[in-house]
LODREN-259519 format. One record per atom (N, C-alpha, C, O): z, x, y; residue in one letter. Coordinates in steps of 0.05 Angstrom, whole numbers, plus 32768, in hexadecimal, padded with zeros to 4 digits. Atoms other than C-alpha are relative to their C-alpha. Layout:
BEGIN
ZXYa ...
REM end
This chain:
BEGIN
80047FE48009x 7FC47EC87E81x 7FF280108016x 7FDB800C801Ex 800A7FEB7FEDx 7FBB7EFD7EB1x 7FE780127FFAx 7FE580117FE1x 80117FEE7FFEx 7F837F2E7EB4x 7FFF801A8012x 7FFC8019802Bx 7FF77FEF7FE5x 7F8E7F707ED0x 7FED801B7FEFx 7FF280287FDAx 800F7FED8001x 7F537F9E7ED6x 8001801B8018x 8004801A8030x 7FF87FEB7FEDx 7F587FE57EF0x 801D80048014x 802380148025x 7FEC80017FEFx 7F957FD27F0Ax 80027FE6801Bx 80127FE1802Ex 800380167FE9x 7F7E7F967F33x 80027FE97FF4x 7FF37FE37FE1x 7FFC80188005x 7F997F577F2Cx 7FEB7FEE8009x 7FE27FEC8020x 801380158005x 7F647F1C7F11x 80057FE68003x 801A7FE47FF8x 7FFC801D7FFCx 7F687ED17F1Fx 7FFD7FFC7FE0x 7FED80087FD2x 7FFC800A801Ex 7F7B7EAE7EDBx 7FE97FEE7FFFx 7FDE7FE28011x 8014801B8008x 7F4A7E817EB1x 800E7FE4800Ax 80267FDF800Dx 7FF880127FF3x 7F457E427ECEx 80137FF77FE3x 80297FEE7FEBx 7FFE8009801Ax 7F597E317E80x 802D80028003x 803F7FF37FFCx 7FE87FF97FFCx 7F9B7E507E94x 80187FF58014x 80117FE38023x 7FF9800E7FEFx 7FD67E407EBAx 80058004801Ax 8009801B8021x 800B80097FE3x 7FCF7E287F01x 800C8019800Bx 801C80237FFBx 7FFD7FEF7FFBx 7FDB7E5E7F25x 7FFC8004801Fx 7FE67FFC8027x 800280017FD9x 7FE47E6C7F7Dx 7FEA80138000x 7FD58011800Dx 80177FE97FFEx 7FBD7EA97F71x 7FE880057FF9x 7FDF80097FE3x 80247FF88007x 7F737EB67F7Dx 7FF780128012x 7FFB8015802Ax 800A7FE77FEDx 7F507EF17F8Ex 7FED7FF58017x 7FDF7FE18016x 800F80007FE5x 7F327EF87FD3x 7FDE7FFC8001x 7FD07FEB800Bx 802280068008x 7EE97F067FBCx 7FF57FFA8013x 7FE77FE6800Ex 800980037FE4x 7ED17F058007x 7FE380077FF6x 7FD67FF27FF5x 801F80078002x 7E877F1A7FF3x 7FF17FF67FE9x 7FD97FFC7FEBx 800A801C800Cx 7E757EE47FB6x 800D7FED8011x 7FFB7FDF801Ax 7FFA801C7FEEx 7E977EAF7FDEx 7FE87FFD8017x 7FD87FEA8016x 80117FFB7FE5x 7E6D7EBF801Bx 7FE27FFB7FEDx 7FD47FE87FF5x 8012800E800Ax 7E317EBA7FE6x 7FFB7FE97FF0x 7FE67FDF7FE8x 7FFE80198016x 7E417E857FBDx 80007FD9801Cx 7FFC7FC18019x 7FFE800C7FE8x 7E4A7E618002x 7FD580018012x 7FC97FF58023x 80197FF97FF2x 7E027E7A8014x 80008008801Dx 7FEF7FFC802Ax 7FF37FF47FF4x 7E207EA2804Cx 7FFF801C8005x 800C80248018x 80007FEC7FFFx 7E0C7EE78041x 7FF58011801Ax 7FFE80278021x 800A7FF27FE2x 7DE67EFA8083x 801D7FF38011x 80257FFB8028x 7FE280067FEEx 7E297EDB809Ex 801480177FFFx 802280208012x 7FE37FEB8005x 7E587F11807Ax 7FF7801B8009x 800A802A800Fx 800B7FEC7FF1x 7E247F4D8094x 80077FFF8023x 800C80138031x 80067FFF7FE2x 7E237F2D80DDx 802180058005x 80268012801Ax 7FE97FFB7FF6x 7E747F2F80DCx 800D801D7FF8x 802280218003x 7FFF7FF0800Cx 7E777F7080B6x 7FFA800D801Bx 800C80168029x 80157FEF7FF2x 7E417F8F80E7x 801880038022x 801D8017802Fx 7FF6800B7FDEx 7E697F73812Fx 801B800E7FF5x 8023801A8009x 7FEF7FF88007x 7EA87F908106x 7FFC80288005x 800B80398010x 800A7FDE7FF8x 7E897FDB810Bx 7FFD80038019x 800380168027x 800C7FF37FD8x 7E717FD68152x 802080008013x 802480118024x 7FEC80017FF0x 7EB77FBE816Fx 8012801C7FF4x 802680208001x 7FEB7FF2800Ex 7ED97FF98140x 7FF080198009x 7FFE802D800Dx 800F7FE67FF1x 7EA2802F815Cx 80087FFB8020x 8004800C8031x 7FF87FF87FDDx 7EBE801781A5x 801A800D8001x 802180178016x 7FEB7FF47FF8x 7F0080308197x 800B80147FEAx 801B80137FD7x 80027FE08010x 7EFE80708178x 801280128018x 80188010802Fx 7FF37FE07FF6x 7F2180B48185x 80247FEE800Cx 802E7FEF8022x 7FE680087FE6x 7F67808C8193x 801680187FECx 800B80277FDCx 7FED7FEC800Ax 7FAF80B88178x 80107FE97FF6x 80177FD58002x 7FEC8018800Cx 7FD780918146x 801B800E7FFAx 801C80267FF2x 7FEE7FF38003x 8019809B8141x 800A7FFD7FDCx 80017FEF7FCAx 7FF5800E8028x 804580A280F6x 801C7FE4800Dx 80227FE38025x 7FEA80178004x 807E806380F2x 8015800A7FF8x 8013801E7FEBx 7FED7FEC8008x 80BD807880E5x 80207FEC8007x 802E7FF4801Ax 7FF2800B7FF5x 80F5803F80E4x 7FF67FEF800Fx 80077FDF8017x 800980137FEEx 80CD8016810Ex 7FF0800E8017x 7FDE80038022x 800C7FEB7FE4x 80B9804D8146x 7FF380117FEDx 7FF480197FD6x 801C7FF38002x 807B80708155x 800D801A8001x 8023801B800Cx 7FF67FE88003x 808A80B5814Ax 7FE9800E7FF8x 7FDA80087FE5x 800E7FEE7FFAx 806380F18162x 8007801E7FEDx 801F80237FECx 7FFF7FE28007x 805D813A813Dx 7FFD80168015x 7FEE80178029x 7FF87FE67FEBx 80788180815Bx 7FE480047FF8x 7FD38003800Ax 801E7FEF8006x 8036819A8131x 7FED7FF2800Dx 7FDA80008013x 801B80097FF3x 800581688154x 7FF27FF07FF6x 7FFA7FD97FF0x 801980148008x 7FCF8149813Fx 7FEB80077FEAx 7FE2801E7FEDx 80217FFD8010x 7F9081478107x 7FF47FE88007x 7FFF7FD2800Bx 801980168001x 7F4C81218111x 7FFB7FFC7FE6x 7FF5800B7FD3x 80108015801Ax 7F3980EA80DFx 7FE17FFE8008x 7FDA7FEE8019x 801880007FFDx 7EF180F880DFx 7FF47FE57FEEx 7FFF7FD57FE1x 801380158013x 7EB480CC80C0x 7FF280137FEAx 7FE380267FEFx 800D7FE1800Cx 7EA380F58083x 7FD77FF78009x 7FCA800A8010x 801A7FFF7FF8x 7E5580D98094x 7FEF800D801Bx 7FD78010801Fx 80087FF67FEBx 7E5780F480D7x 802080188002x 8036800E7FFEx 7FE17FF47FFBx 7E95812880E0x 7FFE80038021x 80148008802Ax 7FFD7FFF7FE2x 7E87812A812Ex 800A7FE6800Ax 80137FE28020x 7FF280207FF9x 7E9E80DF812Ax 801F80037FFDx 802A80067FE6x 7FDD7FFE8007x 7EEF80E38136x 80007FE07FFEx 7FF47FCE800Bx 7FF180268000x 7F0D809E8123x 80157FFE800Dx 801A7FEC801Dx 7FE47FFE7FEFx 7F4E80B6813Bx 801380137FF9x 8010801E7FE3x 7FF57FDF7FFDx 7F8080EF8146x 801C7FEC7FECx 80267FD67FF1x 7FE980098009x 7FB980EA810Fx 801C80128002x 801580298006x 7FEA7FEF7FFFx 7FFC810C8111x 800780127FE6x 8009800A7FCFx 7FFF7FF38011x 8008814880EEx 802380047FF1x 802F80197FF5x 7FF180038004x 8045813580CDx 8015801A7FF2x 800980257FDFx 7FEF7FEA8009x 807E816D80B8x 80187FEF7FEAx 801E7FD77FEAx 7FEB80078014x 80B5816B807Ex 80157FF48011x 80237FE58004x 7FEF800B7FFBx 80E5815680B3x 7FF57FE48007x 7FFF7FCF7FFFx 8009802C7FFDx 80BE810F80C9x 80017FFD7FE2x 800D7FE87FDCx 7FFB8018801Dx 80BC81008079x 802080027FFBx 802B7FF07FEFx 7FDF800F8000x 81098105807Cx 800D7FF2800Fx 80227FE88008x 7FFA80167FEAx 811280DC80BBx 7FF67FEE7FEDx 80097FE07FE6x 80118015800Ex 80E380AE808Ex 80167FF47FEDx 80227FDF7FEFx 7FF18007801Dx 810880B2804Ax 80207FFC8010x 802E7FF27FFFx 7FEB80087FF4x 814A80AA8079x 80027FDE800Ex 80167FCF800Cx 800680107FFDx 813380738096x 7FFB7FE27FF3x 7FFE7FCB7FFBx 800C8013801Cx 811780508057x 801F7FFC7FEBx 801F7FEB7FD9x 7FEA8000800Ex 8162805B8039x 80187FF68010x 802E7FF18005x 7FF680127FF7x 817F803B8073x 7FFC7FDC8007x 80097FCA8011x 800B801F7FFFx 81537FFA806Ex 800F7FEE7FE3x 80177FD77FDEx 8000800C8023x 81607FF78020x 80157FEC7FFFx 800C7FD87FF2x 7FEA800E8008x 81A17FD1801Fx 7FFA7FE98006x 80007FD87FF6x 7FFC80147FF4x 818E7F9B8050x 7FE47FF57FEAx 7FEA7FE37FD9x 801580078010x 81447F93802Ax 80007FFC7FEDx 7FF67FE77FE6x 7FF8800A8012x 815C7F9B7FECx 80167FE17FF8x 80187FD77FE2x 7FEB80148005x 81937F627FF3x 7FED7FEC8011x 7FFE7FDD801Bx 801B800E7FF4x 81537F3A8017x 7FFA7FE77FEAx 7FF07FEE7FD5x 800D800F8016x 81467EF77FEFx 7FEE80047FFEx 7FE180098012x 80177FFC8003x 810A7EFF7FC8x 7FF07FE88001x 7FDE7FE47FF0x 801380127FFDx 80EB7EC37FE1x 7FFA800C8019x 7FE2800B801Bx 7FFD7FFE7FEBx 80F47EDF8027x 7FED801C7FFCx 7FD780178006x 801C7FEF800Ax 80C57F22800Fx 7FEF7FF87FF0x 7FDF800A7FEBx 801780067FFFx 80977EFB7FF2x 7FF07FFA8012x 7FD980018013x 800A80087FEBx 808C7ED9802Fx 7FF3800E8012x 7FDE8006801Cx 80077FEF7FF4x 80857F118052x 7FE080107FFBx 7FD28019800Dx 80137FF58014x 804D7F2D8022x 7FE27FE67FFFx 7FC97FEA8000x 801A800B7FF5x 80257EF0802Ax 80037FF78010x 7FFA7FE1800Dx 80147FFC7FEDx 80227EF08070x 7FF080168005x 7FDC80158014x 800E7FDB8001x 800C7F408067x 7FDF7FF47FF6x 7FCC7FFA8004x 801380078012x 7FD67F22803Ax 7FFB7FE7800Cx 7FEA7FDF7FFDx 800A800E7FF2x 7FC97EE68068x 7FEE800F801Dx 7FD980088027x 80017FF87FE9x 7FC87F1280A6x 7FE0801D7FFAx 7FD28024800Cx 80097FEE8010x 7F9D7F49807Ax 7FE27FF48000x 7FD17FFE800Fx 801480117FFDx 7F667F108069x 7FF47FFF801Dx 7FDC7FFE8021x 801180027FDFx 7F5B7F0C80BDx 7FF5800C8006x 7FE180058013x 80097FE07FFAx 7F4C7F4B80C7x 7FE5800E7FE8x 7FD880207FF3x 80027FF0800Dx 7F287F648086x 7FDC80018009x 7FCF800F7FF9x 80147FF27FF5x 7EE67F6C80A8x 7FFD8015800Fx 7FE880228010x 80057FF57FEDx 7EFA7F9280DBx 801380187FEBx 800C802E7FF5x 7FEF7FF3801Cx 7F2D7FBC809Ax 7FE1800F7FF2x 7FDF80277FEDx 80167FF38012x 7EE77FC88076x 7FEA80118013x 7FD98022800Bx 80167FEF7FF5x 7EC17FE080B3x 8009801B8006x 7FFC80308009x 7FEB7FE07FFCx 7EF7801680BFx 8005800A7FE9x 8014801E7FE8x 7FFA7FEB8018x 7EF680298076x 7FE2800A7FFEx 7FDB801F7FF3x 801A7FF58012x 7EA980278073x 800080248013x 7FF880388008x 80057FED7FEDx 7EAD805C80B4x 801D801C7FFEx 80218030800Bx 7FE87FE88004x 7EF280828096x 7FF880117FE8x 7FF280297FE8x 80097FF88028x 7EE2808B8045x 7FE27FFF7FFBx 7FDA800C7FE7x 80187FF9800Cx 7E9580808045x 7FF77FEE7FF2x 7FE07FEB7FE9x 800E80198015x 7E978044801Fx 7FE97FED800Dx 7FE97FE88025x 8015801B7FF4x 7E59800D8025x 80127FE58005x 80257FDF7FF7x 7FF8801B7FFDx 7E6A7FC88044x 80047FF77FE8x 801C7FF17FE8x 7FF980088014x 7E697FB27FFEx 801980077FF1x 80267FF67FE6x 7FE87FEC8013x 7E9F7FDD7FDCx 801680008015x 802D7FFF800Dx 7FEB80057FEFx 7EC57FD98021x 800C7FEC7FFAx 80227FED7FEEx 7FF780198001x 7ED17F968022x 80087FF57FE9x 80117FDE7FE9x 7FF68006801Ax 7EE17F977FD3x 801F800E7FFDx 802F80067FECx 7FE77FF18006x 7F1E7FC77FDBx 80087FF68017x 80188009801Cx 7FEC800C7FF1x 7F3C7FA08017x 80067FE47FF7x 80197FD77FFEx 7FF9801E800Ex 7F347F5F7FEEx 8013800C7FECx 802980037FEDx 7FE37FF48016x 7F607F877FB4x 801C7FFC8005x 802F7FF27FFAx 7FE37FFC7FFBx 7F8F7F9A7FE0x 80127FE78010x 80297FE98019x 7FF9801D7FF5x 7F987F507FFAx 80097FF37FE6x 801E7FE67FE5x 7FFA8008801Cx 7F987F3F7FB0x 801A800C7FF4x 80237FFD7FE3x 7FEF7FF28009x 7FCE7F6A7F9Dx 80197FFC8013x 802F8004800Ax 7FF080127FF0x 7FF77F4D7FD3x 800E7FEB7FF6x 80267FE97FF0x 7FFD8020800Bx 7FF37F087FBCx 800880027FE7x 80177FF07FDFx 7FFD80098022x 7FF87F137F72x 801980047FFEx 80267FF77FEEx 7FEE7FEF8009x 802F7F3F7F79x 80197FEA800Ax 802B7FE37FFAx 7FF4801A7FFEx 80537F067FA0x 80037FE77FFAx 80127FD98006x 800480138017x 80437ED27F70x 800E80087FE8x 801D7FF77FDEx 7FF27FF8801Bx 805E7EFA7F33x 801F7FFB800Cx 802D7FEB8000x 7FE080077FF4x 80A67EFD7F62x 80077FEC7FFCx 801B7FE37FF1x 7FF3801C7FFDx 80A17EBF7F70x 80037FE97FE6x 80137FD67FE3x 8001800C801Bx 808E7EA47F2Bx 801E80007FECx 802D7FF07FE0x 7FE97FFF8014x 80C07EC47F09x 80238008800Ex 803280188003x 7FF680057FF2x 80F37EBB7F39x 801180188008x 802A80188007x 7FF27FE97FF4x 81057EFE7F54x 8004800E7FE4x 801580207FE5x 7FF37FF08017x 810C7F187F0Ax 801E80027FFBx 802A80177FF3x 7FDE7FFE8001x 81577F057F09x 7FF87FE07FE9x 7FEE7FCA7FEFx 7FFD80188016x 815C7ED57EC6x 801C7FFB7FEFx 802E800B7FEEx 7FEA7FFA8012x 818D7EBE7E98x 7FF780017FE6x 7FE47FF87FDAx 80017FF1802Ax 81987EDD7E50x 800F7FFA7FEEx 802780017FF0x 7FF0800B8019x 81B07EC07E13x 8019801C7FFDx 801880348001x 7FE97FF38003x 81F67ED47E03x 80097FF97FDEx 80027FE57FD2x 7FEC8001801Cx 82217EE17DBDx 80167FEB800Cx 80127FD38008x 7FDF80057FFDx 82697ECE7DD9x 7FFD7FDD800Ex 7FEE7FDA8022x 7FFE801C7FECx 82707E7F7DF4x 8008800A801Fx 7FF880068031x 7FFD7FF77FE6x 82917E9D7E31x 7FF58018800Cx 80008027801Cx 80187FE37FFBx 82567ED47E37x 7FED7FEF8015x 7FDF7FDC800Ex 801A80007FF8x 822A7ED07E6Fx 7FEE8013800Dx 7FF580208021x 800B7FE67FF8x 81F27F007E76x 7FE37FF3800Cx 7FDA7FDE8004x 80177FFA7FF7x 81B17F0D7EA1x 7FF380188007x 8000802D8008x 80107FED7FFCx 817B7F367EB0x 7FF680018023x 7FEB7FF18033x 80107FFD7FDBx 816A7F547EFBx 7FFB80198000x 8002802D7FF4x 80107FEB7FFFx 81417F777F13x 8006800F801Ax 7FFF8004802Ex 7FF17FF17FEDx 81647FAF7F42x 7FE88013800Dx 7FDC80238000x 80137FE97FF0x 81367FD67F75x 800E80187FFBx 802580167FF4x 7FF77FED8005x 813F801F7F6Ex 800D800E8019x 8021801C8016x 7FFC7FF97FE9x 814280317FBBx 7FE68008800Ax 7FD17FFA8007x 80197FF37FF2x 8111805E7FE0x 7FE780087FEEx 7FEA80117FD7x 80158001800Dx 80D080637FCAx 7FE98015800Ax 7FDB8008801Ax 80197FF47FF7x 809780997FDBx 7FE77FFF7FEEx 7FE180077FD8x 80158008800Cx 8058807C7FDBx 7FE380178008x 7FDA8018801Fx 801C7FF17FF6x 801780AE7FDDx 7FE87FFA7FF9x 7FDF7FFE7FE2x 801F80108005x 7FD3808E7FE4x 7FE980138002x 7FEC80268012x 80157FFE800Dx 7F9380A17FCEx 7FE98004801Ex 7FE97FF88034x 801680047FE5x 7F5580B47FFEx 7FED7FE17FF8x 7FE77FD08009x 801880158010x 7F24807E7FC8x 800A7FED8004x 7FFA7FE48014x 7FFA80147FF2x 7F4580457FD9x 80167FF58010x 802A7FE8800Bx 7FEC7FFB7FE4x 7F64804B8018x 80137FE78002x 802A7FED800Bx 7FF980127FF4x 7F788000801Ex 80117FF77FE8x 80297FF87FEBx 7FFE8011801Ax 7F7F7FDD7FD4x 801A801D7FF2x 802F80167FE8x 7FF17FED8016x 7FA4801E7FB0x 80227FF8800Ex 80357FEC8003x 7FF17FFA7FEDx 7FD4802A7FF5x 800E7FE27FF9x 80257FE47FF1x 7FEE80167FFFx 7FE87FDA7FF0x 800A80007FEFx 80227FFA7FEFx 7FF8800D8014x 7FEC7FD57FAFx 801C800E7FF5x 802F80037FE9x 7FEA7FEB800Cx 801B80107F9Fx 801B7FFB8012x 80327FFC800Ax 7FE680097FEFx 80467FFD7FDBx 80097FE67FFEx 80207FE57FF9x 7FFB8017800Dx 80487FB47FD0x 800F7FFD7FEEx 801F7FEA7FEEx 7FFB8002801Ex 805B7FC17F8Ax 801A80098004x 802B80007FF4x 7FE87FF77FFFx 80977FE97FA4x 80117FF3800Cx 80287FF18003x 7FE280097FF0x 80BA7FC27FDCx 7FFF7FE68004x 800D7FDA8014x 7FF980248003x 80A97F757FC8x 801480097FECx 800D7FF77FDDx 7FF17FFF8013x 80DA7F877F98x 802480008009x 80387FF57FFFx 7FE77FF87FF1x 81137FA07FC8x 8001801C8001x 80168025800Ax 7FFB7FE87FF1x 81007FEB7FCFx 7FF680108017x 7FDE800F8018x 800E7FFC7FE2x 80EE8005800Dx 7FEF80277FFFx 7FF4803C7FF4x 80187FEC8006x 80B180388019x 800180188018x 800B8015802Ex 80037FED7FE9x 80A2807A8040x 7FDA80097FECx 7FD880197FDAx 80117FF98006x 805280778036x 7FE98011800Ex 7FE0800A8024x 800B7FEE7FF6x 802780B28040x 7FE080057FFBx 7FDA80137FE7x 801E800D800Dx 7FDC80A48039x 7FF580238002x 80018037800Ax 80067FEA8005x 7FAC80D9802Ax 7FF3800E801Dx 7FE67FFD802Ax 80077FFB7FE7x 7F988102806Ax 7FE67FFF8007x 7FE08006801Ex 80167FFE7FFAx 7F4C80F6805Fx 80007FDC800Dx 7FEA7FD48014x 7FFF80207FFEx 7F5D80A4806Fx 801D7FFB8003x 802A7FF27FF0x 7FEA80057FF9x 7F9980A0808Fx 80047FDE800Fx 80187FD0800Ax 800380147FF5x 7F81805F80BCx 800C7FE57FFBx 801A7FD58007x 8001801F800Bx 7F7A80278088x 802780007FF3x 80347FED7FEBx 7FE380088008x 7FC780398076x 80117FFB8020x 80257FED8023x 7FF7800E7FE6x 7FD6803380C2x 80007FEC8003x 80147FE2800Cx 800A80217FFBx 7FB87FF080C6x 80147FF47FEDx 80237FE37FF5x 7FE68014800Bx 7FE87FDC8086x 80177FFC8006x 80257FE88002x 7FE280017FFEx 80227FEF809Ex 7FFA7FE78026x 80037FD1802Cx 800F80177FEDx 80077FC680DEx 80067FE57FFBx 80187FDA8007x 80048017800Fx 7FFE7F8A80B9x 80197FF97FFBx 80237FE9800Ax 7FEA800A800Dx 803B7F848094x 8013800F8019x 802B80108013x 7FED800A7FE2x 805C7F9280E1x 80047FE98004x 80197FDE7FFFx 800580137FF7x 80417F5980F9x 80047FEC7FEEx 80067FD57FF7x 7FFC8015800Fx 804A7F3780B4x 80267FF98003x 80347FE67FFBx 7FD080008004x 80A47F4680C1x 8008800C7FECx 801980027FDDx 7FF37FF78015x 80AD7F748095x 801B80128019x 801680178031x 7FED7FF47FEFx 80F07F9980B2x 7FFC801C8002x 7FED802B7FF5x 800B7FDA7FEFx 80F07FE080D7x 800C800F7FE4x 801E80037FD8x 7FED7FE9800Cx 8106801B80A7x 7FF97FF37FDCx 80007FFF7FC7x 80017FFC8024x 80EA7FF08062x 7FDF80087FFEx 7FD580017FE9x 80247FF78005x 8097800B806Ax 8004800E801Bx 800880068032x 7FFF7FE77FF2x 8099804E8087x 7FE080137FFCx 7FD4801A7FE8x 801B7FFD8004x 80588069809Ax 80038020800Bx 800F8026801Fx 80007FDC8000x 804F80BC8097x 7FE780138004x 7FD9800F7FF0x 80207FF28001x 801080E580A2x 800180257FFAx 800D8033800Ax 7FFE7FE57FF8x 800A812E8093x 7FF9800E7FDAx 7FF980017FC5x 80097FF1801Cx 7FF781618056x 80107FF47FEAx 80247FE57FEFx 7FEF8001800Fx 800D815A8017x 8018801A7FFEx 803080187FFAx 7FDE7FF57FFFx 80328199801Cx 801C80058012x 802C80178014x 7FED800F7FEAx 805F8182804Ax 80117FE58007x 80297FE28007x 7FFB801C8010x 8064813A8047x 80027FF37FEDx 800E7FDE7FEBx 80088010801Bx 804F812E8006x 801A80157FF6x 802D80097FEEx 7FED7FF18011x 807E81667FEBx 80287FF58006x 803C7FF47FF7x 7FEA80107FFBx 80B581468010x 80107FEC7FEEx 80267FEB7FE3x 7FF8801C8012x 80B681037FEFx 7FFC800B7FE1x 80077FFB7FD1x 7FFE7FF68014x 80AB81277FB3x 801A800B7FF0x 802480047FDAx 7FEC7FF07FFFx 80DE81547FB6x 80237FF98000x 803680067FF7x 7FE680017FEBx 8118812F7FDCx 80117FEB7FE6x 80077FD87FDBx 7FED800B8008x 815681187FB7x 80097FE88004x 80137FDD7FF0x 800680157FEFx 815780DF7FE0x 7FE97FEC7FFAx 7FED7FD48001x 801080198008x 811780BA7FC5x 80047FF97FE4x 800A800B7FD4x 7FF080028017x 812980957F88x 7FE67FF67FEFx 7FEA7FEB7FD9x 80177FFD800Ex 80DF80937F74x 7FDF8003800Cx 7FDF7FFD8024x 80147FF17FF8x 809480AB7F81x 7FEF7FF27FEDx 7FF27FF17FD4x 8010800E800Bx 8056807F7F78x 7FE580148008x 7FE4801C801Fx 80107FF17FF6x 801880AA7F7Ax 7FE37FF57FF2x 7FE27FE27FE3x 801C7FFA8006x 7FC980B47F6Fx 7FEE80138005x 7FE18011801Ax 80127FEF7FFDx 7FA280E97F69x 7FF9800E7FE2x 800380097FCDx 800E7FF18016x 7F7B81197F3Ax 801B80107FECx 803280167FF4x 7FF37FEE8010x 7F95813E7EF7x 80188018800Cx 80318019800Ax 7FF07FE87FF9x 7FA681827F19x 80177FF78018x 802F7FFE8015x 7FF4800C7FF3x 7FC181607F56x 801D7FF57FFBx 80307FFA800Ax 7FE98018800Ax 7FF7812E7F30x 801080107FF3x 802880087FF0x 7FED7FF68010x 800F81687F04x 800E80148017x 80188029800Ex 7FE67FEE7FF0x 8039818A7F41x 80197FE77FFDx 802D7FEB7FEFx 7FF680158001x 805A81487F49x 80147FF37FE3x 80287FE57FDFx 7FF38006801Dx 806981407F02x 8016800F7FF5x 802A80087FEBx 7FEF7FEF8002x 8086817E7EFCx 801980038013x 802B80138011x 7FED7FF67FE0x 80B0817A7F41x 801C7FEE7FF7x 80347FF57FF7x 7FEE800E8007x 80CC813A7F25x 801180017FDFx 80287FF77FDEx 7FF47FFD800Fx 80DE81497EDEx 8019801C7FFDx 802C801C7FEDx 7FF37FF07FFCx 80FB818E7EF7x 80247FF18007x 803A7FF67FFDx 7FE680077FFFx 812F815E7F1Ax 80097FF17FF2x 80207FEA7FF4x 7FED8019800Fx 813581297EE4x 800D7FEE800Dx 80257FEE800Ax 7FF980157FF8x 813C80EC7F0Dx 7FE37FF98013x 7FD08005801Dx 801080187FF3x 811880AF7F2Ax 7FDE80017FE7x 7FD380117FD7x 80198006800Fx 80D780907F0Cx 7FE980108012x 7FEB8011802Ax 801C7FF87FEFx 808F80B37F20x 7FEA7FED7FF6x 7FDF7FEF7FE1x 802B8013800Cx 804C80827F16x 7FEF800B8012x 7FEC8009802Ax 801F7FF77FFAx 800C80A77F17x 7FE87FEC7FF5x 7FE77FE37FDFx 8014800C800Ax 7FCE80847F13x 7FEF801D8004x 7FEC802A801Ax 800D7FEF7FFCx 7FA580B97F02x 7FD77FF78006x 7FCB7FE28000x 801B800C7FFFx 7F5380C07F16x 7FF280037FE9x 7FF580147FD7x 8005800B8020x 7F28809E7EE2x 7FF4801D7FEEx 7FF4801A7FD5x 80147FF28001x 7F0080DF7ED7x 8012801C7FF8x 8004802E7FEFx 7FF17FEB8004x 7F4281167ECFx 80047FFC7FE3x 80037FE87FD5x 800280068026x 7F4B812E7E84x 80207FFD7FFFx 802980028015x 7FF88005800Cx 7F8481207E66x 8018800C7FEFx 802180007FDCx 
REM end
């Protein structure tokens, strides 16, 4: 029996059955280990190497290539210091999110027809390769978003968790393709589970790392392929994912990485005929353009997670 709080996948009672999946939990392990001046001293050496390489220009992804903006550039500041640049991001225009969503609709066929053992795999090396790094993941969130070492290192263990679980459920239930009792003797029926296509994912500034995986994860272990556009106050920690799940093999053109306003980028994938659904997060007033944009056209699914604190 699963447990799924706030949206984050829980390790089952031991009572339950056996199960590949266990959350990361990097700072009780570290004390339960009696280890804690250990997870400060690698935390701490994690900030100092990430304060030597400041002010660099990241590009957006796009198919696989780095791809520069006509408009230029914005600084990702530190909101605790704003004279601290982290790094110059690209000010992305409505035409890079349709190179994107073009892009992401020429991957779909090959990704979608992808065995789904072959994207799990993929997902936990993301989430193997994810674990190597997540010190040096939490010292660049504590110095992007503001969070404490503590709360850092809890929303990059999420988004490692949400990895794994999500490729455990695939794999459990074997790609969601079953067979289904039939009426007729010469009846045979099943159930599959069809990706929809393109996907626009828009992440959250609050948790830059855990929201951004989870919402994209959730879209293209499945077989649909992403054009994700993180929020412009924490653009980084969604650089570093799409990073990760490089290096983990995911293919060019299925995690498309975008930077730039929402009204521009974000209205794009919103907007475009071409995405065949829109995973979002943000506040009340925020989510109801989005709601309205998409029931105007009557098609594709929208999931809002809204914030805990918007009425209703």
């Amino acid at each position: 029996m699963e447990v799924i709080t706030d949206g984050c996948p829980c390790v089952r009672l031991e009572s339950e059955k056996a199960s590949l999946f266990e959350n990361e939990n990097t700072l009780p392990r570290f004390r339960s280990e009696g280890l804690e001046e250990e997870f400060h001293r690698e935390y701490e050496t994690a900030v100092r190497e990430f304060q030597g390489s400041l002010g660099k220009t990241y590009p957006m992804i796009i198919g696989g290539q780095e791809v520069l903006s006509s408009e230029g550039t914005f600084d990702d500041v530190s909101p605790s210091n704003t004279d601290i640049v982290l790094g110059r991001f690209q000010k992305g225009t409505r035409e890079n999110a349709k190179q994107a969503i073009s892009a992401a609709t020429k991957a779909f066929g090959s990704w979608s027809g992808t065995p789904y053992q072959e994207r799990v795999d993929i997902f936990r090396r993301a989430a193997d390769i994810a674990s190597g790094q997540k010190f040096r993941l939490a010292a660049e969130m504590t110095l992007e978003n503001g969070k404490t070492r503590y709360e850092a290192i809890a929303d990059v263990d999420e988004g490692i968790d949400f990895m794994r679980y999500y490729a455990e459920q695939l794999e459990q239930n074997k790609g969601f393709e079953m067979a289904m009792g039939h009426l007729l003797p010469n009846e045979r029926t099943k159930s599959i589970l069809k990706p929809y296509g393109v996907w626009g994912v828009i992440a959250p500034f609050n948790f830059p790392f855990a929201i951004a995986t989870g919402m994209s994860t959730g879209a293209s272990i499945v077989g649909n392929t992403v054009v994700l556009k993180p929020a412009s106050d924490t653009p980084l920690l969604s650089y570093e994912l799409y990073k990760i799940l490089e290096q983990a093999g995911i293919p060019a053109g299925v995690y498309n990485f975008v930077t730039g306003s929402g009204s521009t980028v974000g209205a794009e994938l919103i907007e475009s005929l071409h995405v065949s659904g829109v995973v979002f997060t943000g506040s009340y007033d925020v989510e109801r353009n989005p709601c309205r944009s998409l029931n105007r056209r009557s098609r594709g699914p929208l999931w809002q997670r809204w914030a805990a604190k918007t009425r209703l």
